[in-house]
C-alpha positions in Angstrom: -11.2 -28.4 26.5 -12.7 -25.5 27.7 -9.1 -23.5 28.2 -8.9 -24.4 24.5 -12.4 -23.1 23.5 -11.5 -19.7 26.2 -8.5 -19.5 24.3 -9.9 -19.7 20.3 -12.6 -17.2 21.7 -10.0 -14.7 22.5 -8.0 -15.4 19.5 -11.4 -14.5 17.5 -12.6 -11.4 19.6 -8.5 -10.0 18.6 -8.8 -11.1 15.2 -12.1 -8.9 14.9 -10.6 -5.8 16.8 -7.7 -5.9 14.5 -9.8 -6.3 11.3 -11.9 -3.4 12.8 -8.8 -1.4 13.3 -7.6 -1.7 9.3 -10.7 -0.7 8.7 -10.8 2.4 10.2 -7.4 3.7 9.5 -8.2 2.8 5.7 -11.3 4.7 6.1 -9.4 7.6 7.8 -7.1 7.2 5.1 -9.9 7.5 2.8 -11.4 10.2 4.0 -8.2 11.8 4.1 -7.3 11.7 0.2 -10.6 12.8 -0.8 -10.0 16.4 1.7 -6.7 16.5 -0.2 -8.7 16.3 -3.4 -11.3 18.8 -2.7 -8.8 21.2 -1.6 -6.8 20.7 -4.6 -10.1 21.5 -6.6 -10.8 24.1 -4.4 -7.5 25.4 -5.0 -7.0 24.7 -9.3 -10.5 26.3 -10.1 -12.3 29.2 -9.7 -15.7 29.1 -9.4 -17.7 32.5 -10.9 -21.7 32.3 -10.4 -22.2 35.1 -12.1 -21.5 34.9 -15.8 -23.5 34.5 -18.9 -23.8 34.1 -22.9 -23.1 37.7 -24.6 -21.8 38.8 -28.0 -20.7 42.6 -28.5 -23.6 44.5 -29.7 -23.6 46.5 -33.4 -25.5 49.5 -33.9 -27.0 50.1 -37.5 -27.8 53.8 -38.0 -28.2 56.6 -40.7 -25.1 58.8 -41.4 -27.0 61.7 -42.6 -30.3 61.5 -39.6 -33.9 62.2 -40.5 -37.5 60.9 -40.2 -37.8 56.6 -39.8 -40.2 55.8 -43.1 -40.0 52.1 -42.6 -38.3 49.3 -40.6 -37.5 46.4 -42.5 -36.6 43.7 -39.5 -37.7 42.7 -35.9 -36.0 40.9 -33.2 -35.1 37.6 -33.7 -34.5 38.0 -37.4 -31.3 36.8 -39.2 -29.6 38.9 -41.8 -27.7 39.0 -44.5 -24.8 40.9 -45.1 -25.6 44.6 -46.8 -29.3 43.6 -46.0 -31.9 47.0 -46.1 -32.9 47.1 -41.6 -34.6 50.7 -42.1 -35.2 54.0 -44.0 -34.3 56.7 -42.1 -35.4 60.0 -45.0 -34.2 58.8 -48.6 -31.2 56.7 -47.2 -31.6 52.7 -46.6 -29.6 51.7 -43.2 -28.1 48.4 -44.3 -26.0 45.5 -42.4 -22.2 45.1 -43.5 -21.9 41.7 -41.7 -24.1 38.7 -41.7 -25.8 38.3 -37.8 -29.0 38.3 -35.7 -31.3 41.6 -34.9 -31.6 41.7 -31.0 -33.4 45.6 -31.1 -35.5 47.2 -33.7 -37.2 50.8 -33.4 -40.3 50.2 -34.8 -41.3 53.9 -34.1 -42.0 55.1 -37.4 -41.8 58.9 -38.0 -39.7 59.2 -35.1 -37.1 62.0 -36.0 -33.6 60.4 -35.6 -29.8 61.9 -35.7 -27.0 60.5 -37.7 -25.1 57.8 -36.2 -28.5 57.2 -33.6 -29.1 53.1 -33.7 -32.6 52.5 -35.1 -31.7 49.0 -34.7 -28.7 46.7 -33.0 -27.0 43.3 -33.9 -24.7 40.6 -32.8 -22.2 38.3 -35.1 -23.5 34.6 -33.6 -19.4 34.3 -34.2 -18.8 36.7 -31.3 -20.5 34.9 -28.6 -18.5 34.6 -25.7 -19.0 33.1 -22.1 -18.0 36.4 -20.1 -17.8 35.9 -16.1 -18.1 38.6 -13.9 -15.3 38.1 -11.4 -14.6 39.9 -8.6 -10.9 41.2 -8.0 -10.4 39.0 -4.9 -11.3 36.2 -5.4 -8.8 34.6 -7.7 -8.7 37.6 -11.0 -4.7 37.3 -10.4 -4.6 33.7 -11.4 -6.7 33.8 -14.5 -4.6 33.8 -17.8 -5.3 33.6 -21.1 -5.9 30.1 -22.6 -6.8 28.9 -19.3 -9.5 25.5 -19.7 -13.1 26.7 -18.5 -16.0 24.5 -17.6 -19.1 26.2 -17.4 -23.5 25.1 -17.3 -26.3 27.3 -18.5 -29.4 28.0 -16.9 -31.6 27.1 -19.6 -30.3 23.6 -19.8 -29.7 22.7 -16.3 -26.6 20.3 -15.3 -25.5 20.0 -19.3 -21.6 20.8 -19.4 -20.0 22.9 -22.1 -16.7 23.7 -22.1 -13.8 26.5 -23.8 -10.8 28.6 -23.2 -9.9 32.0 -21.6 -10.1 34.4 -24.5 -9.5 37.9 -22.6 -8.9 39.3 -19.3 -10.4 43.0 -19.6 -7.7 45.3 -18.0 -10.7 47.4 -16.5 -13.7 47.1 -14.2 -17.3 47.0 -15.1 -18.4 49.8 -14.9 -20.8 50.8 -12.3 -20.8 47.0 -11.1 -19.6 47.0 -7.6 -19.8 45.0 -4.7 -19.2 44.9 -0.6 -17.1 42.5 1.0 -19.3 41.6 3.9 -16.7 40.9 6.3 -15.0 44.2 5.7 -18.0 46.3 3.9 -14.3 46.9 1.3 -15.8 47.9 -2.5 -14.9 45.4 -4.6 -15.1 45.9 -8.3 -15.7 43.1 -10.7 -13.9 42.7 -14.3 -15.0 40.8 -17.3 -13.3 37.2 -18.3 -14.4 36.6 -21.9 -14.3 32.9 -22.8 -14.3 31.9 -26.3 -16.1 28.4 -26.9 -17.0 26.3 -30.6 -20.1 28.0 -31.3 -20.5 25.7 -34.0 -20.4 22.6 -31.5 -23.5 24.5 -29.3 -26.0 26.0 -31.7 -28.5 26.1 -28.2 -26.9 28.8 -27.0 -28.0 32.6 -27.2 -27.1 35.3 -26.4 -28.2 37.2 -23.0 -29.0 33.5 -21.0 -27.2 32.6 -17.7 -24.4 30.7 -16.7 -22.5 29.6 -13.8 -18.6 29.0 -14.7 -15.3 27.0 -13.3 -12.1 28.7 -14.5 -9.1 25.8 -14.3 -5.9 28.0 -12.8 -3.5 25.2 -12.4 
């Protein structure tokens, strides 16, 4: 009886090691697929901290120059297409597109020269996510029509998403950076991502954004 109970013990305590064993390799296994996933996320994305909402600016100015007699709009405001903005002498500086006034000289009887911007515009139509990204760290593998994920600042952990627009052929200007590890000068071009801006009224132009450019 008690070779038989010795015996059943033995049988349990190598019944436990081997369920202890599957459980380990499974959770080596485990760990193993989700390293192969993060790598394969690291690898298909590219990750650009700094990027942000912007829409090419328009200048509105007088052809002719002159004295500012009166200014018509302020920041914030939305206008009209052919809307009156200012008068700089006897002409009236007026919009050709519909948009939203982002600067305004207020500085009336200031003496201004034709083509100077008494005021400045954006299309809401032209926003576009642009990301800074340096020339390193991925630029090569970013192509038009790419899928891009991206968060604003403003609205915390809220996803938005759209497609790569444009690749500019040229570095910002006057934006350059060190490579620590090297102290290399690294120059950083513009990815212009076009998104619905119908589907995200919130969004305006000049807030911050952190972006995830899908390259496979």
């Amino acid at each position: 009886m008690e070779n038989t109970n010795a015996k059943n013990q033995a049988n349990g305590e190598t019944s436990r090691r081997r369920e202890w064993i599957i459980l380990a390799v499974i959770a080596f296994a485990a760990a193993g697929l989700v390293a192969i996933f993060y790598l394969y996320l690291a690898q298909s994305r590219i990750y650009v901290e700094k990027s942000g909402i912007e829409a090419q600016p328009i200048s509105l100015s007088s052809q002719q120059g002159g004295i500012l007699q009166t200014m018509f709009v302020k920041i914030g405001d939305d206008v009209s297409a052919n809307q009156p903005v200012a008068q700089i002498g006897n002409e009236v500086v007026k919009t050709k597109d519909p948009g939203k006034i982002i600067s305004a000289n207020n500085d009336i009887g200031k003496n201004f020269a034709p083509d100077e911007a008494v005021a400045t515009m954006i299309r809401p139509d032209d926003l576009r996510l642009v990301a800074r990204v340096e020339e390193d760290k991925g630029l090569n593998k970013i192509e038009v029509g790419q899928k891009v994920f991206f968060t604003v600042d403003a609205f915390g952990s809220k996803e938005y998403s759209g497609i790569v627009d444009e690749v500019s052929p040229t570095a910002r200007s006057g934006d350059i950076v060190f490579n620590i590890s090297s102290a290399r000068q690294e120059n950083e071009f513009n990815v212009k991502v076009r998104f619905n801006v119908s589907d995200y009224p919130e969004l305006k132009n000049g807030m911050s954004a952190k972006s995830w450019i899908y390259v496979k």
